[in-house]
C-alpha positions, 0 to 999 in steps of 0.5 A: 595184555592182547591175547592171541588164538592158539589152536591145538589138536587134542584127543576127544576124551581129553576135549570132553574132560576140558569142557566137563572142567569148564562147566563145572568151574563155570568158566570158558573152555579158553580160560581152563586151556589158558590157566593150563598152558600157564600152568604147564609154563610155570612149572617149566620155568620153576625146574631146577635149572641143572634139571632144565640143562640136563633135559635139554642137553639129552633133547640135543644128544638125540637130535644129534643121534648121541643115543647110548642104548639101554641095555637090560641086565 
């Protein structure tokens, strides 16, 4: 399969964390940002699928501005 580049911003304690992880499995820091993101994919895909809608349904409700507010009791 043809790979593609993918570029990210990400916090420098977390690019520390990712090249430390990297040494020690001795692997490249785009194969520990690959097995990552294919991980983070996976479990996306793997949630329930009335979970998946309810998520997605609410992302949509906000983007219309159908928010309830919280209210503490």
């Amino acid at each position: 399969m043809r790979a593609t580049t993918v570029s990210a911003r990400v916090r420098q304690e977390l690019r520390k964390r990712i090249d430390e992880i990297a040494k020690a499995e001795r692997r490249t820091m785009s194969d520990i940002v690959q097995l990552a993101i294919e991980s983070f994919v996976r479990q996306y895909d793997e949630l329930h699928p009335q979970f998946r809608t309810d998520i997605l349904q609410g992302l949509a409700q906000i983007d219309a501005g159908e928010v309830v507010p919280y209210e503490r009791g």
